[in-house]
Kinemage of the C-alpha trace (Angstrom):
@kinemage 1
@onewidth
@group {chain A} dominant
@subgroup {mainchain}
@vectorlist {calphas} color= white
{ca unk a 1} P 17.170 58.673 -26.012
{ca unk a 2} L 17.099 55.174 -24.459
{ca unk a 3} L 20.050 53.604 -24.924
{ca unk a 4} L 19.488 49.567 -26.407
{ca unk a 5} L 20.417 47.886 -22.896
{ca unk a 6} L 18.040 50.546 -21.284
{ca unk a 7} L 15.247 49.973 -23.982
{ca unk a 8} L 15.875 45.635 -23.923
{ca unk a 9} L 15.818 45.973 -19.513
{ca unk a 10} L 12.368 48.042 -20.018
{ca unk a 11} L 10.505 44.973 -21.812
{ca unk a 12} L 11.971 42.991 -19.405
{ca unk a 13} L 10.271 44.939 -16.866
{ca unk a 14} L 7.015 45.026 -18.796
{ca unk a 15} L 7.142 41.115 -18.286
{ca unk a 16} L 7.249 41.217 -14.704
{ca unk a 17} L 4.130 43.715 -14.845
{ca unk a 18} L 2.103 41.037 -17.081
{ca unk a 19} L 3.261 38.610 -14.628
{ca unk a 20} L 1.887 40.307 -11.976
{ca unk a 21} L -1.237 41.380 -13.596
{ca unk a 22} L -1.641 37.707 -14.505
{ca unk a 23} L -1.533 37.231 -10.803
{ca unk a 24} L -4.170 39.589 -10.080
{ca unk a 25} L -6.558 38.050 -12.829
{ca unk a 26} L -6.295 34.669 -11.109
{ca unk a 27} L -7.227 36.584 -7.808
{ca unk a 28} L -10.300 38.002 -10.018
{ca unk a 29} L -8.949 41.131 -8.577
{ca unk a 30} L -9.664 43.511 -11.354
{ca unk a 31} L -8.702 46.979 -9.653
{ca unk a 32} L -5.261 45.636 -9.389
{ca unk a 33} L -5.214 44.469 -13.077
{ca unk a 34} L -6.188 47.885 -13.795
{ca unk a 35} L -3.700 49.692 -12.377
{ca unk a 36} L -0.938 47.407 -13.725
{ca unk a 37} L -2.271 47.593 -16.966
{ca unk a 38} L -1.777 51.647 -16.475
{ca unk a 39} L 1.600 50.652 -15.364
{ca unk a 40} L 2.248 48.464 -18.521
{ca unk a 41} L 0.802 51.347 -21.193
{ca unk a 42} L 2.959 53.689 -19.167
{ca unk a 43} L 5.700 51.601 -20.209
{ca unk a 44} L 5.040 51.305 -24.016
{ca unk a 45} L 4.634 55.566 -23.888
{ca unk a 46} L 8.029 55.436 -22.913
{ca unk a 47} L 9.052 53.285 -26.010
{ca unk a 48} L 7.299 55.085 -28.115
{ca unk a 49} L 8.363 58.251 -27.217
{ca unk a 50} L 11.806 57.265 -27.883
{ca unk a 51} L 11.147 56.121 -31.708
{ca unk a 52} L 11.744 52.681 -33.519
{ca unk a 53} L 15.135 52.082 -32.061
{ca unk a 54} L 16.274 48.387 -33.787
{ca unk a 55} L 18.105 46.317 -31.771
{ca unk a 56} L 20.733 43.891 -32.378
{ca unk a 57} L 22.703 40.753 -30.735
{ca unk a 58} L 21.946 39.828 -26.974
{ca unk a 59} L 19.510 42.887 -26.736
{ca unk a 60} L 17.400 42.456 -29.777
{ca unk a 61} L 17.376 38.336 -28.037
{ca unk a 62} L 15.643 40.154 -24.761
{ca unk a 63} L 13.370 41.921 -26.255
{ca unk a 64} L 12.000 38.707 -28.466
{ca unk a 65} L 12.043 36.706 -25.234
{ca unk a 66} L 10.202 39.621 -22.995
{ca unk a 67} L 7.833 39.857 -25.815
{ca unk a 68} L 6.822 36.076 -26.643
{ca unk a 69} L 6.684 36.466 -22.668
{ca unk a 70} L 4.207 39.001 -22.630
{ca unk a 71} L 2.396 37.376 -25.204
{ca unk a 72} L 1.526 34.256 -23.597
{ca unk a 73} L 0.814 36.003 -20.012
{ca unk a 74} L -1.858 38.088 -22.238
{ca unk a 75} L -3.485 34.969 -23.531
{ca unk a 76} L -3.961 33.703 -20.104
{ca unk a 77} L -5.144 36.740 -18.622
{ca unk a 78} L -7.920 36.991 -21.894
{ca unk a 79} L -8.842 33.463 -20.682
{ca unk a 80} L -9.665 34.634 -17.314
{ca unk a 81} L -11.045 37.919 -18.285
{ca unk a 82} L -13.458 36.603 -21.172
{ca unk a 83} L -15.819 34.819 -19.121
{ca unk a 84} L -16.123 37.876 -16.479
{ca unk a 85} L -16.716 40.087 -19.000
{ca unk a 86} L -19.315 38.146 -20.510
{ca unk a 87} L -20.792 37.660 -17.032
{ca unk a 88} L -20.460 41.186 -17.038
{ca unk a 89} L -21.931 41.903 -20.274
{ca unk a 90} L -24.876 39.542 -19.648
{ca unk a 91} L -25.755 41.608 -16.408
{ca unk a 92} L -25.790 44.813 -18.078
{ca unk a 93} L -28.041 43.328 -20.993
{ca unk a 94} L -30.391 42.585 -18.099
{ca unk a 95} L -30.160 45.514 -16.154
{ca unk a 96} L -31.237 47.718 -19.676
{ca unk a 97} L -33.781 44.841 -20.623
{ca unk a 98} L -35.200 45.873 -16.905
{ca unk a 99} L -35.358 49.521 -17.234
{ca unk a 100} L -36.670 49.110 -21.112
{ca unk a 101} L -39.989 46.988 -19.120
{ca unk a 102} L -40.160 49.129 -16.360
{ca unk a 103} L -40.319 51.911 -18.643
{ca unk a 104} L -42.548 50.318 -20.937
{ca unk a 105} L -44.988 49.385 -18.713
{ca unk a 106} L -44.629 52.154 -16.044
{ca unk a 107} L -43.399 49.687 -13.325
C-alpha cells in the first residue's frame, strides 16, 4: 500500500511523462508518444492497484495540481494528434477505396 506522499509524488511524476509526451507530439514523433503513453498507463495500474486511497491537506493539493496539469498537456497533445490522425484516417479510406476498384474492376 502506497503511502499518500508516495501516491501524491506518483501524479507528479505522471506530469512530467505528459510533459514529455507533449514534447514528442510537437516533434510529430509518434513512437516516442507511444511508449510514454505505456509509461503513463503503467503509472495509473499502479494507482489502481492500490485502491481509492483519499487524500487530504498538501497531498490531496498535489494531486489536484498534477492532475489539472495533465489535463491541459492532454488537450494539447489531442490538438496535435487530431489532424494526423485524420490525415491518417483519410489515407486509409483511400487505400480501401483503391483495393475496393482494383477489385472491382480486376485492375
Amino acid at each position: 500500500m502506497m503511502t499518500n506522499t508516495e501516491i501524491a509524488s506518483l501524479y507528479e511524476a505522471m506530469v512530467g511523462i505528459t510533459d514529455q509526451m507533449l514534447a514528442a507530439a510537437t516533434a510529430a514523433d509518434w513512437d516516442r508518444l507511444l511508449q510514454l503513453e505505456h509509461q503513463c498507463a503503467a503509472c495509473v495500474r499502479q494507482l489502481k492497484d492500490n485502491g481509492d486511497t483519499p487524500l487530504a491537506g498538501q497531498e490531496r493539493m498535489r494531486k489536484v495540481n498534477a492532475i489539472r496539469k495533465m489535463l491541459d498537456s492532454d488537450r494539447k497533445i489531442r490538438d496535435l494528434t487530431q489532424p494526423w490522425m485524420a490525415k491518417l484516417q483519410a489515407m486509409i479510406s483511400n487505400k480501401t477505396v483503391e483495393r475496393r476498384v482494383a477489385r472491382a474492376y480486376g485492375v
